[in-house]
C-alpha positions as CSV (number, residue, x, y, z in Angstrom):
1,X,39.8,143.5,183.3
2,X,36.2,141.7,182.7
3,X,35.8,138.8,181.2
4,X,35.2,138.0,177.4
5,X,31.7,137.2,176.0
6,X,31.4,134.3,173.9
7,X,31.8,134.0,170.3
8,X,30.0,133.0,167.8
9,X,27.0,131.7,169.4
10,X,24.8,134.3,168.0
11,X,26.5,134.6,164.6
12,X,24.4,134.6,162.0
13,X,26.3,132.5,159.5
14,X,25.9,129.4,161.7
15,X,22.2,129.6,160.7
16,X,23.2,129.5,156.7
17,X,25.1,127.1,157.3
18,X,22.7,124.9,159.2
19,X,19.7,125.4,156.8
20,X,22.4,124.1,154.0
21,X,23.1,121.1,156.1
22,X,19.7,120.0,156.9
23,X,18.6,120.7,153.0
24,X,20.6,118.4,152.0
25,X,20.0,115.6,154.6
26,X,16.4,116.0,153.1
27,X,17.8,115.3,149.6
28,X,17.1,118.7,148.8
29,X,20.3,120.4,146.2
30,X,22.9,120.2,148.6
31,X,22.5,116.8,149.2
32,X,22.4,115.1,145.7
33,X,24.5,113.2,143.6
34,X,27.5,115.4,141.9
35,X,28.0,114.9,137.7
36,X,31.6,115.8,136.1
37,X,30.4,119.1,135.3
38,X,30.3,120.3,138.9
39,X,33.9,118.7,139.6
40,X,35.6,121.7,139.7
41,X,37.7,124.0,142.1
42,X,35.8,126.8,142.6
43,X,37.7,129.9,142.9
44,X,37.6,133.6,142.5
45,X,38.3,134.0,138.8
46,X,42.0,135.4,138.6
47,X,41.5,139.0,138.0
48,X,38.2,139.5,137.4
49,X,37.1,140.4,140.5
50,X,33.5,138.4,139.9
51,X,32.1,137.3,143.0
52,X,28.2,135.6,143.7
53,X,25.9,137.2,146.5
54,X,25.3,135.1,149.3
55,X,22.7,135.2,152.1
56,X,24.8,136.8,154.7
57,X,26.7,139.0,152.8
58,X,29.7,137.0,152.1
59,X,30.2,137.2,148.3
60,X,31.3,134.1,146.1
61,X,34.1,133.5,144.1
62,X,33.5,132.8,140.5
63,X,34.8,129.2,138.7
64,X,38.1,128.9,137.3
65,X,39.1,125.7,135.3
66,X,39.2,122.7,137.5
67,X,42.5,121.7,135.7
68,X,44.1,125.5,137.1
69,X,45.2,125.7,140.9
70,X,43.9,128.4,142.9
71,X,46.5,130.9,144.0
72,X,46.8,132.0,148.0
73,X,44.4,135.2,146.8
74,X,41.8,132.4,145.7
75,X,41.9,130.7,148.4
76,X,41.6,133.4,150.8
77,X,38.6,134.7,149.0
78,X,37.0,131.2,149.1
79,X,37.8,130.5,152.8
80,X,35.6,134.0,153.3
81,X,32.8,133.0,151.1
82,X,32.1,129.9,153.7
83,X,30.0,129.9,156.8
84,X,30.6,126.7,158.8
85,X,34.1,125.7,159.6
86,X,35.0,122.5,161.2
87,X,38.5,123.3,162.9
88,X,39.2,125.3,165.7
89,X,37.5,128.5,166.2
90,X,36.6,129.1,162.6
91,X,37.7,132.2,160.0
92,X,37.1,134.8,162.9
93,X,37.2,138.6,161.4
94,X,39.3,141.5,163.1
95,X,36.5,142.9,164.5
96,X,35.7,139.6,166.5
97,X,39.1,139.3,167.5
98,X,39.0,143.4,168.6
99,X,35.7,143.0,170.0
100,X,37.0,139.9,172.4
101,X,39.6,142.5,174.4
102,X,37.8,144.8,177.2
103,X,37.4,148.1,177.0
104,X,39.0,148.5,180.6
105,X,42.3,146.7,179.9
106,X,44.8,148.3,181.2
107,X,48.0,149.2,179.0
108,X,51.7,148.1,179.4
109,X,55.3,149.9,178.9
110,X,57.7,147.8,177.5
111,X,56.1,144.4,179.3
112,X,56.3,146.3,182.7
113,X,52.5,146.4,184.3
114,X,49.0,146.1,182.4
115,X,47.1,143.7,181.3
116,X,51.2,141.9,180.7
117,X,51.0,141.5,184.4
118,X,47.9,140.8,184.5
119,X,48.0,138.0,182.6
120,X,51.4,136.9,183.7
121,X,49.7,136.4,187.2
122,X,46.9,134.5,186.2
123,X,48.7,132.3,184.0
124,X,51.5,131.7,187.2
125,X,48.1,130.7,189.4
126,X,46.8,128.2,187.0
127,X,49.8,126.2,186.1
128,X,50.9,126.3,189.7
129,X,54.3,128.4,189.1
130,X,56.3,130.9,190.9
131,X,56.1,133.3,187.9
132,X,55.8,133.9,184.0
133,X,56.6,136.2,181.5
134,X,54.5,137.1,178.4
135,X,56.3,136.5,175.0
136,X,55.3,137.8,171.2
137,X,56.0,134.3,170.1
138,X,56.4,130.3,171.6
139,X,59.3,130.4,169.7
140,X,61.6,132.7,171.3
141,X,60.4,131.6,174.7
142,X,61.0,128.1,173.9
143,X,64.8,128.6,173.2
144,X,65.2,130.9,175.3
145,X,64.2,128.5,178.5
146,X,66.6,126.1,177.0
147,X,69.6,127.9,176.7
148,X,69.3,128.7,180.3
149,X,69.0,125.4,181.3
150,X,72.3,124.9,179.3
151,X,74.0,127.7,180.4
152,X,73.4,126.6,184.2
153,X,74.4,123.1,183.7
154,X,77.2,123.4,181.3
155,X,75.5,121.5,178.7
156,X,74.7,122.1,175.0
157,X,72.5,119.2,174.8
158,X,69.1,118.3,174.5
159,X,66.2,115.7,174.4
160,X,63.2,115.9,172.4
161,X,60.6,114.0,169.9
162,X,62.3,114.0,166.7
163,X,58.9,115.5,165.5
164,X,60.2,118.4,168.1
165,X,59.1,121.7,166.6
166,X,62.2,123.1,167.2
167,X,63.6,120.2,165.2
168,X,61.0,120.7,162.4
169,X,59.5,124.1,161.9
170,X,62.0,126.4,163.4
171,X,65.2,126.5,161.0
172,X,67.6,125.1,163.8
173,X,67.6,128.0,165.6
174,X,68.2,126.6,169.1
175,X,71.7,125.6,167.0
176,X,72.3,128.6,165.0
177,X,71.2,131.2,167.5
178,X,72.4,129.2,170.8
179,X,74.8,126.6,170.1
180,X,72.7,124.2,171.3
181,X,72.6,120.2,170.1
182,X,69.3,118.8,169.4
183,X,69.1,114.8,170.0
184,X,66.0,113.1,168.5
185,X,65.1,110.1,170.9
186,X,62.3,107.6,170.0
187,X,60.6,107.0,166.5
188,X,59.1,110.3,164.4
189,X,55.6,108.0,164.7
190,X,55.2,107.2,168.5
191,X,55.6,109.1,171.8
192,X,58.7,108.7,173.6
193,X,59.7,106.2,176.2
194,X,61.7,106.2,179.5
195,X,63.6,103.0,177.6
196,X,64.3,105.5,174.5
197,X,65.9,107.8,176.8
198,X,67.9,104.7,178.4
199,X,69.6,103.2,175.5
200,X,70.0,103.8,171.7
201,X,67.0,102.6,169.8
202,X,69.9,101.7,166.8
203,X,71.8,99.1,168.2
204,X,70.4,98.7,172.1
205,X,73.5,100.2,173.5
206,X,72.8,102.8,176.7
207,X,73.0,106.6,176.2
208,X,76.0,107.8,177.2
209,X,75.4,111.2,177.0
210,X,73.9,113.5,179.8
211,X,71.7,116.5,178.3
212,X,71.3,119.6,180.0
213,X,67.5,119.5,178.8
214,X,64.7,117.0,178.3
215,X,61.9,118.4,176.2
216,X,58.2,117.3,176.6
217,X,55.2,117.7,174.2
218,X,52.2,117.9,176.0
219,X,50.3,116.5,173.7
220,X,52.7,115.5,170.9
221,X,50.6,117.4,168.2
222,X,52.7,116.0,164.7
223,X,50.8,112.4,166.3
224,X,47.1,113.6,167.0
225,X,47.5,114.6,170.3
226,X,49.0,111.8,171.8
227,X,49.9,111.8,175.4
228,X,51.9,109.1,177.2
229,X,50.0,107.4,180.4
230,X,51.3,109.5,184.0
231,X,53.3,106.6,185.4
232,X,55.1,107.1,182.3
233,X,55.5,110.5,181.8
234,X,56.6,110.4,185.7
235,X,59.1,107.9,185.1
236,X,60.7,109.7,181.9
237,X,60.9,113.2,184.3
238,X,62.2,111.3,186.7
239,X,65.0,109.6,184.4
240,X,66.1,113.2,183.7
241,X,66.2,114.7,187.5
242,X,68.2,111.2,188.2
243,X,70.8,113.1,185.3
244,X,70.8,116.6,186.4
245,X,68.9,117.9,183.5
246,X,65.9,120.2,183.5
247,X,62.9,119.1,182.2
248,X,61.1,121.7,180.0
249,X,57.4,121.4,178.6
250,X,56.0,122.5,175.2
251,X,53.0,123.1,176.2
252,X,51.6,124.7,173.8
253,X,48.3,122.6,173.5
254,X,48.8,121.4,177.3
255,X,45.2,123.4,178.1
256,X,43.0,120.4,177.0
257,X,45.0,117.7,178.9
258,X,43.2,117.7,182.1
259,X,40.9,115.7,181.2
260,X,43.0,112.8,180.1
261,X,45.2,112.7,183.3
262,X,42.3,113.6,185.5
263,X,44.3,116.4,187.3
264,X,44.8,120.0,187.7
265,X,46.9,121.9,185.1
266,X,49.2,122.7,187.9
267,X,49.6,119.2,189.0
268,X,50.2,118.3,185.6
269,X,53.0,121.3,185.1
270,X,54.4,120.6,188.5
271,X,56.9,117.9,187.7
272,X,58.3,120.3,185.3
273,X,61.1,123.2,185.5
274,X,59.8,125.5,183.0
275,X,56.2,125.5,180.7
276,X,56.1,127.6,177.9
277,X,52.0,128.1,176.8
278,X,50.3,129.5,174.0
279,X,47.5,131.8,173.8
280,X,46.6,131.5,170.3
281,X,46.7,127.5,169.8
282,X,43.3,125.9,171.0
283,X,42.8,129.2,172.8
284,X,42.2,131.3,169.9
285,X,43.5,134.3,170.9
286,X,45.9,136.6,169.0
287,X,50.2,135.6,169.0
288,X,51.7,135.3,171.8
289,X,53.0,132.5,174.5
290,X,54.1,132.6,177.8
291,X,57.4,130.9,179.8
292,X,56.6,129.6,183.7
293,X,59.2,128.6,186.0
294,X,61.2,129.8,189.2
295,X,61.5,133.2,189.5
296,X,65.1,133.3,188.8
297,X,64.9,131.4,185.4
298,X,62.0,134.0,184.3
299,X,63.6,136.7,185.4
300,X,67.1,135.8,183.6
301,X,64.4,135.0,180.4
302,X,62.6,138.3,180.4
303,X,66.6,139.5,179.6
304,X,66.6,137.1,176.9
305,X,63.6,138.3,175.8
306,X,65.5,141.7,175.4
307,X,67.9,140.3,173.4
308,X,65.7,138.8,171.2
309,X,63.7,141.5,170.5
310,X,60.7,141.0,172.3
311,X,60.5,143.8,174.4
312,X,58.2,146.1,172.6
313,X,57.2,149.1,173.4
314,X,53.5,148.1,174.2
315,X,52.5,144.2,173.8
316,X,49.2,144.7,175.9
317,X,47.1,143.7,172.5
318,X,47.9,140.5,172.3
319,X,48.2,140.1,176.4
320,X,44.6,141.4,176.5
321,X,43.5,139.4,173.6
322,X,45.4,136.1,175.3
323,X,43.8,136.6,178.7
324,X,40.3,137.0,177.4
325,X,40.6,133.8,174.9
326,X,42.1,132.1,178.3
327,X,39.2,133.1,180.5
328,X,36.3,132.4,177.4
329,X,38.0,129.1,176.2
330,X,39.2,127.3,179.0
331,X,36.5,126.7,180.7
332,X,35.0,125.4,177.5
333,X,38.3,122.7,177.1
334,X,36.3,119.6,178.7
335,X,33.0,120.2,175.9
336,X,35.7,120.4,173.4
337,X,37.1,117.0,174.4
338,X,33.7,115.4,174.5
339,X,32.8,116.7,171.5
340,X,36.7,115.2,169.9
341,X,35.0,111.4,171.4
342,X,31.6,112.3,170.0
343,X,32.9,112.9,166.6
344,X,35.6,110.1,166.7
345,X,32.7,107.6,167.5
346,X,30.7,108.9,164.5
347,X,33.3,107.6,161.5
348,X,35.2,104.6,163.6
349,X,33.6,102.1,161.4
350,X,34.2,104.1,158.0
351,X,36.7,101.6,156.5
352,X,38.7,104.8,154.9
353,X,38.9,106.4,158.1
354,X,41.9,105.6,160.8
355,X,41.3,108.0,164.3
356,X,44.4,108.9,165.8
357,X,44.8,108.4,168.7
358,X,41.5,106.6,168.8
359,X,40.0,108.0,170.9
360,X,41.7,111.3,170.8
361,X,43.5,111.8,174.2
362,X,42.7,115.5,173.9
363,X,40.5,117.9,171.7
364,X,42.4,117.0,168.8
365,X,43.1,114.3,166.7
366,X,44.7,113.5,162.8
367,X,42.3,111.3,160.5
368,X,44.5,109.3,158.2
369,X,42.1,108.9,154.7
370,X,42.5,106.0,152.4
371,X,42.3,108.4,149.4
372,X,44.9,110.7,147.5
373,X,45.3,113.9,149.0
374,X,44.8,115.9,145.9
375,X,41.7,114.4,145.8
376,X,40.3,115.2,149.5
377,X,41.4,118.8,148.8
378,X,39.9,118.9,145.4
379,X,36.4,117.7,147.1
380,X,37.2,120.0,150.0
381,X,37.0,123.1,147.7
382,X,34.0,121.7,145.9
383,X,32.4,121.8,149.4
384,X,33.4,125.1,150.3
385,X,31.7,126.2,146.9
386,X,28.5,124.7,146.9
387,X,28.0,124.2,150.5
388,X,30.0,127.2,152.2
389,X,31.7,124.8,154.3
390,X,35.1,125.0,154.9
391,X,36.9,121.6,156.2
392,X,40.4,120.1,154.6
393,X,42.3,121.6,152.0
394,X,45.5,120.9,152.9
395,X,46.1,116.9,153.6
396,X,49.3,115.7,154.1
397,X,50.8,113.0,152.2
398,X,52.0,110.4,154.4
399,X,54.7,107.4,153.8
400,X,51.7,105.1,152.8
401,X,50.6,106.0,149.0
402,X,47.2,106.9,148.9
403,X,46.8,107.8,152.5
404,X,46.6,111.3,153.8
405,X,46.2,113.1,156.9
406,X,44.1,115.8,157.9
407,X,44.5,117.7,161.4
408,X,41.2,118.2,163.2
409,X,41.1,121.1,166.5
410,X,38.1,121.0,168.1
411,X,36.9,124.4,169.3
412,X,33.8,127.0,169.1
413,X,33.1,126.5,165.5
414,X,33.5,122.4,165.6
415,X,30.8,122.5,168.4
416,X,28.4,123.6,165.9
417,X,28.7,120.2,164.1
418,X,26.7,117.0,165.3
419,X,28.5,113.7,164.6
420,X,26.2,112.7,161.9
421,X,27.3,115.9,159.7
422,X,31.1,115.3,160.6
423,X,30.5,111.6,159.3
424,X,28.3,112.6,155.8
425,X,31.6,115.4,155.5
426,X,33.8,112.8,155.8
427,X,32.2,111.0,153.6
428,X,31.9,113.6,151.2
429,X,36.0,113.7,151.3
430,X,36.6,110.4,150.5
431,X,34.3,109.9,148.0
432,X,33.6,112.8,145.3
């Protein structure tokens, strides 16, 4: 299977969007003050179907009234219209996605040989494990690595950040689907500690009970990215082996942590029993996710994976489309984290403006804003309108009033930005 071009480098819209960004650094229209009649959300007109031309083909949507929120359609349309994107890889077409995967790779049957296996050997090489099986989703192979772990230690148990996505985003289906029994250790708002998993954080006392499972974010995205020093980390895998329980890594984002720890990926994964990976998160290739461990835990998972329902008849898409986004992008994770410091330095000293983690520990971070976050997303679709740029539109509220937070991903389409445009974005946000 050759490898992937590059992509985006040549893409014309980077050039709109770069003549709109230096027209209005030279107080040219982009760049002037903004009057209450151009406050609104600008959005395909329900219905009507009316768009604007645009320079590269990527047609407008008309206004609606400011007062009216824009439906998913209207938002879609919008997000299309724009020709600079600040997170991740940008708003890639099929095409580009199609046009990433080799002609030569090879199809698979049912997971069995392909571009499956060839990816499945790659991924085993680079995070230093005896083997690995391919998985539509991070998901399944997530539960499914921990009800082994319980099955083979007669434990229902397990560990994790109570900002877990299994504990969040995932219905409790390691409960419903498994029988297993989630245990939040630590505070939502900080990594975990060795000393959390010693004793209660409530009243002090120790923790009595022994899990079959510790689970690991690497990094602990629902924070920015945070990772926790290696003597640390060391210590809390340690505390588990000491207990008999396996220690599993989410790793979903675990590609852009090498330069943090200053180690290998497979040093890094080493300590742990299983790593489950994903190949569309910071990769930015289509869904799918991959579980590494001893042979005999992948090979009892890869039944699991039956059961579930992911054996398909043919998942060499999304294998070919994971291995060329993992041979294009991971190389490129070090300029991604660079670029993360460069653009953290550039809005420190905003006074609205918190970094977190400051500096970002990966190529990621959260921005907490001093403002209301229906007023960053209303500014962040008055950008997208008059400036085809597409940034924030979906702050979080957070327990503060008046503070929201904002996710950035550094990846192909955030390398396009120098830190002086980031900081007149920002900016921007905080201030129309």
């Amino acid at each position: 299977m050759g490898t992937a071009q590059p992509s985006g480098e040549d893409d014309p819209r980077v050039e709109v969007g770069r003549s709109a960004l230096e027209s209005a650094s030279s107080g040219g229209p982009a760049g002037t003050a903004h009057s209450h009649s151009r406050r609104h959300k600008i959005v395909q007109q329900r219905g009507s179907g009316n768009h604007l031309p645009t320079a590269n083909g990527r047609s407008v949507p008309t206004l609606t009234d400011e007062t009216s929120e824009p439906s998913s359609a209207e938002l879609q349309a919008l997000r299309r219209s724009c020709v600079r994107f600040l997170h991740s890889h940008g708003d890639r077409s099929v095409a580009a996605y199609l046009a990433e995967i080799p002609a030569d790779a090879e199809t698979d049957f049912y997971g069995m040989g392909g571009v499956v296996q060839e990816l499945e050997d790659e991924v085993a090489q680079i995070l230093g494990k005896a083997a690995v099986a391919f998985f539509p989703s991070g998901v399944m192979a997530q539960q499914i690595a921990l009800r082994i772990h319980a099955d083979r230690r007669g434990r229902r148990t397990v560990f994790f950040h109570p900002l877990c996505h299994m504990e969040q985003k995932e219905l409790r289906a390691y409960e419903m689907l498994h029988a297993l029994v989630g245990r939040p250790v630590g505070e939502p708002h900080r990594l975990i500690t060795v000393g959390d998993l010693r004793g209660e954080r409530w009243t002090g006392e120790p923790i009595a009970e022994v899990p079959a499972a510790l689970l690991l974010e690497l990094p602990q995205r629902d924070i920015g990215g945070q990772l926790p020093p290696w003597e640390e980390l060391v210590d809390q895998v340690d505390w588990a082996r000491g207990h008999g329980a396996a220690v599993h890594m989410d790793g979903a984002r675990v590609w852009g942590c090498e330069s943090f720890y200053g180690r290998a990926l497979a040093e890094i994964c080493e300590r742990f029993d299983t790593v489950y990976v994903s190949f569309y998160k910071q990769l930015g290739g289509l869904a799918g996710a991959a579980l590494a461990g001893p042979e005999d835990v992948v090979a009892e998972a890869k039944e699991w994976r039956r059961r579930h329902g992911g054996m398909l008849y043919g998942l060499w898409p999304n294998a070919a489309s994971g291995l060329a986004s993992l041979r294009t992008r991971l190389p490129r994770m070090a300029v991604y984290q660079e670029q993360a410091l460069a653009l953290a330095e550039a809005v420190r000293d905003l006074a609205a403006v918190e970094v977190l983690p400051d500096p970002p520990h990966t190529p990621m971070m959260h921005l907490l804003l001093r403002r209301d976050p229906g007023a960053v997303r209303t500014a962040a679709l008055e950008l997208a309108r008059e400036e085809r740029l597409w940034t924030f539109t979906r702050p979080a509220s957070t327990e503060v009033p008046r503070v929201c937070r904002v996710e950035l991903e550094v990846g192909d389409a955030t390398l396009q930005w120098t830190p002086a445009e980031f900081r007149r974005i920002l900016q921007r946000l905080l201030t129309d």
